[in-house]
PQR file with spaces between the fields and no chain letter, atoms N, CA, C, O and H, PARSE charges and radii, in Angstrom:
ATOM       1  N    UNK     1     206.991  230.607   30.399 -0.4000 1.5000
ATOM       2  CA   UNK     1     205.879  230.619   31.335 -0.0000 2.0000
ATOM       3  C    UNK     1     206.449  230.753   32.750  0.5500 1.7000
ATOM       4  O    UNK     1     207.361  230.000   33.093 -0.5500 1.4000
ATOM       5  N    UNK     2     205.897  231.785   33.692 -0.4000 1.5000
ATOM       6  CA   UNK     2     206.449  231.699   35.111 -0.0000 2.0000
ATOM       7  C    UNK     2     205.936  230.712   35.787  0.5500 1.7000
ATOM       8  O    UNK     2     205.355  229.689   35.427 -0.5500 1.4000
ATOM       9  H    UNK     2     205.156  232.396   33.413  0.4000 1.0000
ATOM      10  N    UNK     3     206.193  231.097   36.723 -0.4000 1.5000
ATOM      11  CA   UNK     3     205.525  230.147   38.059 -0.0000 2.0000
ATOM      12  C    UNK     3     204.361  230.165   38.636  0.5500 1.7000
ATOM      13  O    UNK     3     203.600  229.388   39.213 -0.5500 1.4000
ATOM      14  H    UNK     3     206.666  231.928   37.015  0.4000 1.0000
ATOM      15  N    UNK     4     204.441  231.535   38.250 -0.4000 1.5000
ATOM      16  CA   UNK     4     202.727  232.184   38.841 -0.0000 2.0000
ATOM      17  C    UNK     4     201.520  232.100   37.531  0.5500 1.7000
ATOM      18  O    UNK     4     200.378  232.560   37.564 -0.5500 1.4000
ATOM      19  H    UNK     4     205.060  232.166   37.781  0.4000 1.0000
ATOM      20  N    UNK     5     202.143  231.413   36.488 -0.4000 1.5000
ATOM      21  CA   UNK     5     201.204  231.071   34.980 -0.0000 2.0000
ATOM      22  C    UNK     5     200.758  229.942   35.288  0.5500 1.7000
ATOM      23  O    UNK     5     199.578  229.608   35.181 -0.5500 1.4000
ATOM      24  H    UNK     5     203.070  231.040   36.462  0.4000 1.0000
ATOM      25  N    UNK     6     201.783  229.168   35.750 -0.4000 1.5000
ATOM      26  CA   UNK     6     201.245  228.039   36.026 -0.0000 2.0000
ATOM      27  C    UNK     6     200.468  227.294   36.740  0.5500 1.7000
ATOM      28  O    UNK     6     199.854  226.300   36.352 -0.5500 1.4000
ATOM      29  H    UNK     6     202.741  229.440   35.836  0.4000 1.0000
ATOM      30  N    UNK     7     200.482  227.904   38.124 -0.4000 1.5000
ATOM      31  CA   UNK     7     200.371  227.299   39.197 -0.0000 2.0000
ATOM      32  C    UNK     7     198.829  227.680   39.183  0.5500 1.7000
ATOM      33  O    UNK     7     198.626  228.881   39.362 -0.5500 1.4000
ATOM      34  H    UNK     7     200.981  228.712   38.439  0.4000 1.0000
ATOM      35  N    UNK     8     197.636  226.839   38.992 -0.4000 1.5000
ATOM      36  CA   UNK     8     196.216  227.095   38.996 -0.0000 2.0000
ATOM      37  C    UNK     8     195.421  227.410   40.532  0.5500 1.7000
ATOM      38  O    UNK     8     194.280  227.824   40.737 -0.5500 1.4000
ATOM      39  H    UNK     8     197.801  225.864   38.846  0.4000 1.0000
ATOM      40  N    UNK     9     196.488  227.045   41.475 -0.4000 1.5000
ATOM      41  CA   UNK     9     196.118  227.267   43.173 -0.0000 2.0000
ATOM      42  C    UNK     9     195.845  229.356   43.258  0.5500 1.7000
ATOM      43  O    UNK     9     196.467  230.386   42.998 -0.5500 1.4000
ATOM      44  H    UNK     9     197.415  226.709   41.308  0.4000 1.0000
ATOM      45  N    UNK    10     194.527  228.919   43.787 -0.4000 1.5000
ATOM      46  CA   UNK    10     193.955  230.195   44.428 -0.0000 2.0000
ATOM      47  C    UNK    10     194.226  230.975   45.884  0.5500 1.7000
ATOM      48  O    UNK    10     193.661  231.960   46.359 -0.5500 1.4000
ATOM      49  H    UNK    10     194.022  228.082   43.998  0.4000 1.0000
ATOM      50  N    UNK    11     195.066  230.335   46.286 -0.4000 1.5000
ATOM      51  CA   UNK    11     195.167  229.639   47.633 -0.0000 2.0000
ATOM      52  C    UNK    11     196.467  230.827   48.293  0.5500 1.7000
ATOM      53  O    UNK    11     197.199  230.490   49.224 -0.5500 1.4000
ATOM      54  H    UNK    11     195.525  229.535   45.900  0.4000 1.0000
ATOM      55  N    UNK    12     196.535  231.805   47.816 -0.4000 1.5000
ATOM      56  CA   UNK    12     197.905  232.372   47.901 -0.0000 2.0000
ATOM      57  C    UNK    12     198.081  232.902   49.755  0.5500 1.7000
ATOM      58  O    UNK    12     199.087  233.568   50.002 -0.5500 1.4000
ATOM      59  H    UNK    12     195.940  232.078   47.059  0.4000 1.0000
ATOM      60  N    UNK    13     197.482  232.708   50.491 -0.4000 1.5000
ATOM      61  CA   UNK    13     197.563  232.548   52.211 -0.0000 2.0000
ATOM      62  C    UNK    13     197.763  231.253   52.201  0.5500 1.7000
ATOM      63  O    UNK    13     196.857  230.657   52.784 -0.5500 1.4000
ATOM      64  H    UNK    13     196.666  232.167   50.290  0.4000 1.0000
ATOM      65  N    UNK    14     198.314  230.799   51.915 -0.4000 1.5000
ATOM      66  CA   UNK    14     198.971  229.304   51.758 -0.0000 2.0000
ATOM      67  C    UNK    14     200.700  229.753   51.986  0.5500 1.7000
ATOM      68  O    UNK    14     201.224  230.230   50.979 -0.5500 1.4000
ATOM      69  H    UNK    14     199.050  231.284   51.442  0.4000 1.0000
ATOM      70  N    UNK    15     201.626  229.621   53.288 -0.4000 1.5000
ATOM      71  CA   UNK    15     203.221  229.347   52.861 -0.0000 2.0000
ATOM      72  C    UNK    15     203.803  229.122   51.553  0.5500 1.7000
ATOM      73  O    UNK    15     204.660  229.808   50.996 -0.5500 1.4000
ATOM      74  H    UNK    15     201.201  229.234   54.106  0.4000 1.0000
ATOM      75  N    UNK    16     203.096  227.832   51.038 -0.4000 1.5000
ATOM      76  CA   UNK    16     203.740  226.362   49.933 -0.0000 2.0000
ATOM      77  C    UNK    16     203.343  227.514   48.592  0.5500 1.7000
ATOM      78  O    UNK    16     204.100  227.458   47.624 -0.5500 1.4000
ATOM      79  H    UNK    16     202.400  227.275   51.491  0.4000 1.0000
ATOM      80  N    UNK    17     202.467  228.282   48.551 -0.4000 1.5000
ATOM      81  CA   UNK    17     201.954  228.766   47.085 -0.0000 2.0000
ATOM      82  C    UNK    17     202.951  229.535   46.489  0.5500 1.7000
ATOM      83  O    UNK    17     203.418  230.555   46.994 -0.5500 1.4000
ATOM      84  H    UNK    17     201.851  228.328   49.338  0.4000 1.0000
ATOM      85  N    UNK    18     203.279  229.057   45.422 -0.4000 1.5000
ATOM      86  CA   UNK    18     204.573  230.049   44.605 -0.0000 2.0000
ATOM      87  C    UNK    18     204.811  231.332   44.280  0.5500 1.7000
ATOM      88  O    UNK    18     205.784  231.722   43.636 -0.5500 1.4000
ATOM      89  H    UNK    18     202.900  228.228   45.012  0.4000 1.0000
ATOM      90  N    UNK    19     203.465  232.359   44.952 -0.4000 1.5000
ATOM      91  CA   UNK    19     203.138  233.274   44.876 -0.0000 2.0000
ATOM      92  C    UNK    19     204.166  233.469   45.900  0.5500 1.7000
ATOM      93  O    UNK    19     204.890  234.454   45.762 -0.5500 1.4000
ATOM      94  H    UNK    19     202.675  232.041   45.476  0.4000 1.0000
ATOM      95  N    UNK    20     204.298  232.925   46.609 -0.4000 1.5000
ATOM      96  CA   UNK    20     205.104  233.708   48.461 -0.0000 2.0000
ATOM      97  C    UNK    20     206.754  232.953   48.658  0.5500 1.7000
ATOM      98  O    UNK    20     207.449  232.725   49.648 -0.5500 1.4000
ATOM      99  H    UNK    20     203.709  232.124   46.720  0.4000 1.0000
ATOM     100  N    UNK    21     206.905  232.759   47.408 -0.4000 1.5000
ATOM     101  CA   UNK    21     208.458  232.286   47.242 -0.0000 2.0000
ATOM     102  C    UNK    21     208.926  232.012   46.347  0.5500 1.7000
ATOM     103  O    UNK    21     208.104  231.970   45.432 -0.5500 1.4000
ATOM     104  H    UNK    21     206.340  232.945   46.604  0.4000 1.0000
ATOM     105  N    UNK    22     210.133  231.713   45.981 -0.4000 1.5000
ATOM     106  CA   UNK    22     211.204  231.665   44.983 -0.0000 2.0000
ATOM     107  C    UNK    22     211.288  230.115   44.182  0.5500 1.7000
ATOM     108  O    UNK    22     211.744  229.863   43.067 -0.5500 1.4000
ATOM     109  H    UNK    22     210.800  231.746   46.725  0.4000 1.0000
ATOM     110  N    UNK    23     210.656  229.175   45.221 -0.4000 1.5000
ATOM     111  CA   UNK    23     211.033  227.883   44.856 -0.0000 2.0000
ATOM     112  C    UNK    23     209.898  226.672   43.821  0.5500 1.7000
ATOM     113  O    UNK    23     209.790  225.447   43.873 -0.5500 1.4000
ATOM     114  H    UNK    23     210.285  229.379   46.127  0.4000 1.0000
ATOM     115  N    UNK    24     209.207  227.719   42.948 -0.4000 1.5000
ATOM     116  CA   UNK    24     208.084  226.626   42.397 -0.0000 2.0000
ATOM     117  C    UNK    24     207.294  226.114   43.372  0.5500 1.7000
ATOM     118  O    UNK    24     207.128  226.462   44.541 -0.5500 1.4000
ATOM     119  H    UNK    24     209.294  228.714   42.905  0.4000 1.0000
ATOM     120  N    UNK    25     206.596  224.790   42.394 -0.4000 1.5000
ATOM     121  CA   UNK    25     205.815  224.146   43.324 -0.0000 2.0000
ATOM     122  C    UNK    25     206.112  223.405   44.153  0.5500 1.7000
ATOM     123  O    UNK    25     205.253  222.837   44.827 -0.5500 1.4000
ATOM     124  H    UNK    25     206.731  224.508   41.445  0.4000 1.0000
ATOM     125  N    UNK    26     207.771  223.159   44.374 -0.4000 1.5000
ATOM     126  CA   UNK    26     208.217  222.286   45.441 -0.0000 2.0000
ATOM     127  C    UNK    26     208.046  222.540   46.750  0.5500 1.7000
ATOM     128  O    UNK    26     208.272  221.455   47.284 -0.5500 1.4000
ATOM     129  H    UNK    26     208.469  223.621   43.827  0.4000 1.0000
ATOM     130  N    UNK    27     207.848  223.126   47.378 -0.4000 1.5000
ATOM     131  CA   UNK    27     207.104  223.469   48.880 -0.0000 2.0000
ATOM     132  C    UNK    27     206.171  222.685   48.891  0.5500 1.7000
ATOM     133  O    UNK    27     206.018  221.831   49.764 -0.5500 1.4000
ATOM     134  H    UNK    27     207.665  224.008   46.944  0.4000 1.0000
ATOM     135  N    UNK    28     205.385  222.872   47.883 -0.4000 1.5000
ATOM     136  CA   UNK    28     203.734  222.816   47.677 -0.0000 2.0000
ATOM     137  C    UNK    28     203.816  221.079   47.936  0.5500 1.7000
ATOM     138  O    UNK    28     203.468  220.421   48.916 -0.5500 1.4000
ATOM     139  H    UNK    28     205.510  223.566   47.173  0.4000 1.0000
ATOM     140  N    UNK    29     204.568  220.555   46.323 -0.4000 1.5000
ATOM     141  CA   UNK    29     204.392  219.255   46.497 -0.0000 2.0000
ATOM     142  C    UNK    29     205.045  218.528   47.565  0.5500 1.7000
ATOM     143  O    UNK    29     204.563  217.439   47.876 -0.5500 1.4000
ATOM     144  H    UNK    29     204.851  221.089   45.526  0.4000 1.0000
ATOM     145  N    UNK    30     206.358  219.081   48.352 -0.4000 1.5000
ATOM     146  CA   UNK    30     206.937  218.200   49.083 -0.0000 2.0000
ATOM     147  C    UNK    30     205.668  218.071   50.361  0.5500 1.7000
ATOM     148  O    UNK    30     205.239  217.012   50.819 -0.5500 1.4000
ATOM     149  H    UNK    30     206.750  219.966   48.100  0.4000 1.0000
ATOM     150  N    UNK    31     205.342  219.127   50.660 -0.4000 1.5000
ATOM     151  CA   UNK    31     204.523  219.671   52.169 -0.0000 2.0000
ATOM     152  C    UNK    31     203.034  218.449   52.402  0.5500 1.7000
ATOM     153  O    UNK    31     202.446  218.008   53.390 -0.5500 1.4000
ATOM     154  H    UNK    31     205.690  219.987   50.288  0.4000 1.0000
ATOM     155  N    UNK    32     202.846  218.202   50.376 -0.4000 1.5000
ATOM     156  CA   UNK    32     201.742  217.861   50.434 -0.0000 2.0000
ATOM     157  C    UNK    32     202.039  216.346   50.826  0.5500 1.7000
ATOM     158  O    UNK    32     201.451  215.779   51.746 -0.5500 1.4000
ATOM     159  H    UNK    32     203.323  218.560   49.574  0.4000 1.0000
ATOM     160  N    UNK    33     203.142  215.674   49.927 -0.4000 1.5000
ATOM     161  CA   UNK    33     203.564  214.537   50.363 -0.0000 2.0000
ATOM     162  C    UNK    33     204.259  213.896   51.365  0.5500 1.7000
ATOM     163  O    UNK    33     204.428  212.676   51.365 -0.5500 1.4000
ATOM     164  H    UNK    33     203.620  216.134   49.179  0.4000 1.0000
ATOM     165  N    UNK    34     204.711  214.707   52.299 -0.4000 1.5000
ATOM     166  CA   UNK    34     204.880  214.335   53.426 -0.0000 2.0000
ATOM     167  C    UNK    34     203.101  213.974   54.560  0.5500 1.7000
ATOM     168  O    UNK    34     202.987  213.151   55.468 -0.5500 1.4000
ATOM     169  H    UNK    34     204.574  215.698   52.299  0.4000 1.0000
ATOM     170  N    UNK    35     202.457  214.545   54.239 -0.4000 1.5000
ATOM     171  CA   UNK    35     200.733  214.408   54.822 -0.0000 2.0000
ATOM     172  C    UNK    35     200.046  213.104   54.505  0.5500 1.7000
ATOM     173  O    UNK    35     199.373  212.307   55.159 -0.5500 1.4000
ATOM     174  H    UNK    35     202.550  215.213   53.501  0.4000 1.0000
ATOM     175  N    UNK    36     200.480  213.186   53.217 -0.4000 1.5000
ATOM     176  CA   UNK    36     200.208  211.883   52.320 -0.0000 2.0000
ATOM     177  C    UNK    36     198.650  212.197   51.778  0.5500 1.7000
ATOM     178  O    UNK    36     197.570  211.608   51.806 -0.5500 1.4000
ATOM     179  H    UNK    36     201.027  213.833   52.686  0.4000 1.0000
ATOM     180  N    UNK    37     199.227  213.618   51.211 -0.4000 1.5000
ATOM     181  CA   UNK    37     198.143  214.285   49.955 -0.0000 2.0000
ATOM     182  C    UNK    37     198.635  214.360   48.897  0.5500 1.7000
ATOM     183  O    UNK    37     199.709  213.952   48.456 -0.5500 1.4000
ATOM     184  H    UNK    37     200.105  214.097   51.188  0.4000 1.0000
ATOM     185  N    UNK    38     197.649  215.016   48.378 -0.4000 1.5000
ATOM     186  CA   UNK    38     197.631  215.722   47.140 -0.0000 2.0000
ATOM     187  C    UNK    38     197.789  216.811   46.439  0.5500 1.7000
ATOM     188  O    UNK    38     196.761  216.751   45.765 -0.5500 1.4000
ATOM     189  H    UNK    38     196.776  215.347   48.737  0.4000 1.0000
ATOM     190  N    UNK    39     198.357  217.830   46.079 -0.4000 1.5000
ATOM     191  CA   UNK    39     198.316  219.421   45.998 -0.0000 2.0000
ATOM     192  C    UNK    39     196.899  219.636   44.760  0.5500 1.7000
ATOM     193  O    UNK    39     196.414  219.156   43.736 -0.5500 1.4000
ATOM     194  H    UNK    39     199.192  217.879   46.627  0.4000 1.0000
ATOM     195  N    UNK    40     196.730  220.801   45.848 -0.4000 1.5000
ATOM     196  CA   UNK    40     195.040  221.246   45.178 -0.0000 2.0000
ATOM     197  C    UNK    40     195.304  221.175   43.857  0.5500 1.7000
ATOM     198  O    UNK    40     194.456  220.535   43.235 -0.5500 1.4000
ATOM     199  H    UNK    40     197.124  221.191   46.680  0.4000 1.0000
ATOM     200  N    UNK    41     196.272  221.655   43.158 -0.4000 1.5000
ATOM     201  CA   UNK    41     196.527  221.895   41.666 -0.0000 2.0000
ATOM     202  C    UNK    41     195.977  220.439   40.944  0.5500 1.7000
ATOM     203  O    UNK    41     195.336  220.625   39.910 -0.5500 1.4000
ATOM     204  H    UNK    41     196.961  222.176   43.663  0.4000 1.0000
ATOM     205  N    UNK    42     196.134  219.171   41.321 -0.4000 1.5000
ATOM     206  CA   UNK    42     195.682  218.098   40.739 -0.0000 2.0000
ATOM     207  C    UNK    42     194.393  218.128   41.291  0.5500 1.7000
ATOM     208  O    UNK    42     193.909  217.138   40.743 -0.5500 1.4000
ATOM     209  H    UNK    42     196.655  219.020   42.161  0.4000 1.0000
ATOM     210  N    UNK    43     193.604  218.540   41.925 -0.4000 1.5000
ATOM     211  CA   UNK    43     192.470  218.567   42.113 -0.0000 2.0000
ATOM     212  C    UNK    43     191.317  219.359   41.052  0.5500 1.7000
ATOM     213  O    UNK    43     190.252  219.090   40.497 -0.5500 1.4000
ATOM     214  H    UNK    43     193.998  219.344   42.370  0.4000 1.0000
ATOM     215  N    UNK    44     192.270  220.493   41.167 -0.4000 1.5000
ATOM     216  CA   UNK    44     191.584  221.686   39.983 -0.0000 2.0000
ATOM     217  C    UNK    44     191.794  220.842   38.659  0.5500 1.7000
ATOM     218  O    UNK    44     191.001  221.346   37.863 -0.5500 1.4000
ATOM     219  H    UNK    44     193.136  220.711   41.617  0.4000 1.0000
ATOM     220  N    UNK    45     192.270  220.112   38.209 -0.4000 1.5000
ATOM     221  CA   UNK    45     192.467  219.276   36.630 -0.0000 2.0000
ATOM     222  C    UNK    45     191.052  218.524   36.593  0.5500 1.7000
ATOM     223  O    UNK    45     190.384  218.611   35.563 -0.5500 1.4000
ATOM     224  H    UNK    45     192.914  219.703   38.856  0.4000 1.0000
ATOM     225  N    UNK    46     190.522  217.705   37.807 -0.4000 1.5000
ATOM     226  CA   UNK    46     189.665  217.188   37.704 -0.0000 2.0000
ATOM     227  C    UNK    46     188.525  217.253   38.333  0.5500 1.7000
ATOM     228  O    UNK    46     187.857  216.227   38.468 -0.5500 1.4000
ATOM     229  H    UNK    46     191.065  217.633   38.644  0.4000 1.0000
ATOM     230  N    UNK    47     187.911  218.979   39.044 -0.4000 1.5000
ATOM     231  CA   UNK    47     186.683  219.175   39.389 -0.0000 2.0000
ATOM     232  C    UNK    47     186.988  220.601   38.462  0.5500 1.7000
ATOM     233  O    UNK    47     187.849  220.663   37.584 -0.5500 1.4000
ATOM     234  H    UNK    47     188.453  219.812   38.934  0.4000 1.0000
ATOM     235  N    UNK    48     186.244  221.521   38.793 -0.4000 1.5000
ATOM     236  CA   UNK    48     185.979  222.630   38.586 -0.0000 2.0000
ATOM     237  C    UNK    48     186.042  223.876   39.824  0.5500 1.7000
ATOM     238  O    UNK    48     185.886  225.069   39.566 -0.5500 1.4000
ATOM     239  H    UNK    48     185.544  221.470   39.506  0.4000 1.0000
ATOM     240  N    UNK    49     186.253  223.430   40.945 -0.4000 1.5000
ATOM     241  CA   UNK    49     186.351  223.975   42.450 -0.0000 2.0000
ATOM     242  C    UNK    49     186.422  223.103   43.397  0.5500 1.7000
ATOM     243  O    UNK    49     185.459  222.374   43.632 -0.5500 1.4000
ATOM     244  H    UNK    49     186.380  222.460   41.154  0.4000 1.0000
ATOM     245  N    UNK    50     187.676  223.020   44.165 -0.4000 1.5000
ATOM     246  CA   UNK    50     187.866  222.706   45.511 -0.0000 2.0000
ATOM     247  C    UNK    50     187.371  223.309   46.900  0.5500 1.7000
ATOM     248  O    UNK    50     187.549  223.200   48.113 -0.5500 1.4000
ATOM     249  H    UNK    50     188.459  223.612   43.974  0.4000 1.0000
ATOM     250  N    UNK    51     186.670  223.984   45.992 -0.4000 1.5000
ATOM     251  CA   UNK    51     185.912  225.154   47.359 -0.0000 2.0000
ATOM     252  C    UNK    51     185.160  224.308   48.462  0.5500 1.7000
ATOM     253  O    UNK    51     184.200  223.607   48.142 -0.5500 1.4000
ATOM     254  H    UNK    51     186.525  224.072   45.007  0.4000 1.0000
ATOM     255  N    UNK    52     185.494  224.365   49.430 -0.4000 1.5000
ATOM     256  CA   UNK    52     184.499  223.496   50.836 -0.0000 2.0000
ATOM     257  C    UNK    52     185.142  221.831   51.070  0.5500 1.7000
ATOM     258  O    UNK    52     184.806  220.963   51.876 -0.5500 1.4000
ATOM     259  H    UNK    52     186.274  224.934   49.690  0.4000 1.0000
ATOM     260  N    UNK    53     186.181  221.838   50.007 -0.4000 1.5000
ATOM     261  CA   UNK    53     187.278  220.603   50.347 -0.0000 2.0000
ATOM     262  C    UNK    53     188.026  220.615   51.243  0.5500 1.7000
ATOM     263  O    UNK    53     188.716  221.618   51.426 -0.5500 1.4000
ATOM     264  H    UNK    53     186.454  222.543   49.352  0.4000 1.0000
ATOM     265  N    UNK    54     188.142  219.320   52.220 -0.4000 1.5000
ATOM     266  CA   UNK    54     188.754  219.215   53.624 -0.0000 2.0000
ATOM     267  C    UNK    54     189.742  217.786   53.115  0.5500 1.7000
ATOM     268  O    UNK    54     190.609  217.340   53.866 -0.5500 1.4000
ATOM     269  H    UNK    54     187.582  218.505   52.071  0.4000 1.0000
ATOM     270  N    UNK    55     189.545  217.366   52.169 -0.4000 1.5000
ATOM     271  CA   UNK    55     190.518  216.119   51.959 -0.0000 2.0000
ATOM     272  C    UNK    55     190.855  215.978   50.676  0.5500 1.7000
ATOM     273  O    UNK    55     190.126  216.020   49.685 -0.5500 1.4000
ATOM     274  H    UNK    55     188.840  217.729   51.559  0.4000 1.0000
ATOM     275  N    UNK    56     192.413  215.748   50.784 -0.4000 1.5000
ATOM     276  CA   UNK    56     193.355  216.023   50.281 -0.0000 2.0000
ATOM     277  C    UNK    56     193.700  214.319   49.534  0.5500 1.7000
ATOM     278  O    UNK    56     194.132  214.147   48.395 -0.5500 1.4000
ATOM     279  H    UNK    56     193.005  215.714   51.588  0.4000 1.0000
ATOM     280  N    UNK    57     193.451  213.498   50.285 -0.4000 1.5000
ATOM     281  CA   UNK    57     194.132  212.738   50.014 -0.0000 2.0000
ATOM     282  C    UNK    57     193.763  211.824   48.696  0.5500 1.7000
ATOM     283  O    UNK    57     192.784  211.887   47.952 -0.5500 1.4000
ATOM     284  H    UNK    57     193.099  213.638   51.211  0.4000 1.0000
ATOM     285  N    UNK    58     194.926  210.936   48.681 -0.4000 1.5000
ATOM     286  CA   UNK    58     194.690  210.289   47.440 -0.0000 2.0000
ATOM     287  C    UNK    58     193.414  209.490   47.072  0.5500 1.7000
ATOM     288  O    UNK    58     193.338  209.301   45.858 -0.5500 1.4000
ATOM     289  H    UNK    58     195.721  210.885   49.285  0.4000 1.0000
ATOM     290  N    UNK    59     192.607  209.080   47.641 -0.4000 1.5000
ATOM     291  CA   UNK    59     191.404  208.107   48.215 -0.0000 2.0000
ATOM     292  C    UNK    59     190.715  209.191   47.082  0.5500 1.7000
ATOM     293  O    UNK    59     190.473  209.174   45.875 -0.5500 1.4000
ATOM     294  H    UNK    59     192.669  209.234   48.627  0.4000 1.0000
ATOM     295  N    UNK    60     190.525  210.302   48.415 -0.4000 1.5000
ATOM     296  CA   UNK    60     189.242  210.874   47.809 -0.0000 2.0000
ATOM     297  C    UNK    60     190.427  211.805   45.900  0.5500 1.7000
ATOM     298  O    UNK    60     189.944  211.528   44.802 -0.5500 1.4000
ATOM     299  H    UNK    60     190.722  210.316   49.395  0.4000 1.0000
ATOM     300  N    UNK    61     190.998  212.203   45.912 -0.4000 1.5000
ATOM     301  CA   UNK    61     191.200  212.176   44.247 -0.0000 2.0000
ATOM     302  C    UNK    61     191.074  211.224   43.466  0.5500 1.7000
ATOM     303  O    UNK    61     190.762  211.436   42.295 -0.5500 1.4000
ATOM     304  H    UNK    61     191.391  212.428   46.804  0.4000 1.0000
ATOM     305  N    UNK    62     191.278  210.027   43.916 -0.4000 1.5000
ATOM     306  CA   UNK    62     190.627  209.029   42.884 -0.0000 2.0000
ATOM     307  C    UNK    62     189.406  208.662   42.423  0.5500 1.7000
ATOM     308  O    UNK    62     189.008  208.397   41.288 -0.5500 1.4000
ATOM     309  H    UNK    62     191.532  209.855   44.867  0.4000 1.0000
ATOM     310  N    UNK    63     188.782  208.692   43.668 -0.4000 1.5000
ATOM     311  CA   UNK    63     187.135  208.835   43.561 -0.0000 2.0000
ATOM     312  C    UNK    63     186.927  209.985   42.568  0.5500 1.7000
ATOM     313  O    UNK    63     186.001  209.908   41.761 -0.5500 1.4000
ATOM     314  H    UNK    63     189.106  208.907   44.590  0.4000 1.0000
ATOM     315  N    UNK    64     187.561  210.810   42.584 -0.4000 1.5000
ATOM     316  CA   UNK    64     187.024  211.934   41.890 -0.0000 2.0000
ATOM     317  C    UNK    64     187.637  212.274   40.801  0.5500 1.7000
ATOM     318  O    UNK    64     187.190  213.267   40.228 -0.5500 1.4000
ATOM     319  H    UNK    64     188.313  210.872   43.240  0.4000 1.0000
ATOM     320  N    UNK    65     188.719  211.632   40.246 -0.4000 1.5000
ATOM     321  CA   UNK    65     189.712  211.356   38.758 -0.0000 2.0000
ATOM     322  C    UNK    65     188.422  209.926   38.422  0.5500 1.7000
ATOM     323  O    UNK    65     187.787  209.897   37.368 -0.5500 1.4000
ATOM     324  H    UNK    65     189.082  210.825   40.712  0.4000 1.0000
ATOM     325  N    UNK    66     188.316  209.261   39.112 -0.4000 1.5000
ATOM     326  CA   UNK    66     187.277  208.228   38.192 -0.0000 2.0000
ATOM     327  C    UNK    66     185.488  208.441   37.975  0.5500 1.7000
ATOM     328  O    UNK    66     184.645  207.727   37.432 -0.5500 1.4000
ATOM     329  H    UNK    66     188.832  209.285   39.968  0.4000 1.0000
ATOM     330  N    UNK    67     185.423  209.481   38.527 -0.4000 1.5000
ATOM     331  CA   UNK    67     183.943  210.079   37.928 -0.0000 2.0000
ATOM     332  C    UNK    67     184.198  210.833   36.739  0.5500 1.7000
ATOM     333  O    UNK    67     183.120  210.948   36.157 -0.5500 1.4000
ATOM     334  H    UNK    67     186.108  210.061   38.968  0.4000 1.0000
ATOM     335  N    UNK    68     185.227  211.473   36.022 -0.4000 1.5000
ATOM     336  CA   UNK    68     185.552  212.146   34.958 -0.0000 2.0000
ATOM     337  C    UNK    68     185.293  211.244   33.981  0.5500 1.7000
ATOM     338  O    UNK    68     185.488  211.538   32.802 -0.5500 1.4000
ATOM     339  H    UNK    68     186.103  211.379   36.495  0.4000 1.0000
């Protein structure tokens, strides 16, 4: 499986997206955890669209991993 199989982010005008580099999702996740987020990819597991999402952070993914 590549990188680009995996990676469920739509997001490819994104730097971090593995589409625009060599290095996996590590851009993605380091970039996100330094903010003290989340990378959309765990978001997409537990909605169906991040579309019109402005927060990243862990707060609001939990709220939204515990409505599942």
């Amino acid at each position: 499986m590549s990188k680009l199989e995996f990676c469920p982010c739509t997001d490819t005008g994104c730097q971090f997206n593995p589409a625009n580099h060599d290095q996996g999702c590590n851009l993605c996740v380091e970039d996100s955890l330094k903010c003290g987020e989340i990378p959309k990819c765990f978001f997409l597991k537990v909605v169906d669209s991040v579309e019109g999402f402005d927060d990243w952070s862990f707060q609001h993914f939990a709220k939204l991993a515990l409505k599942q």
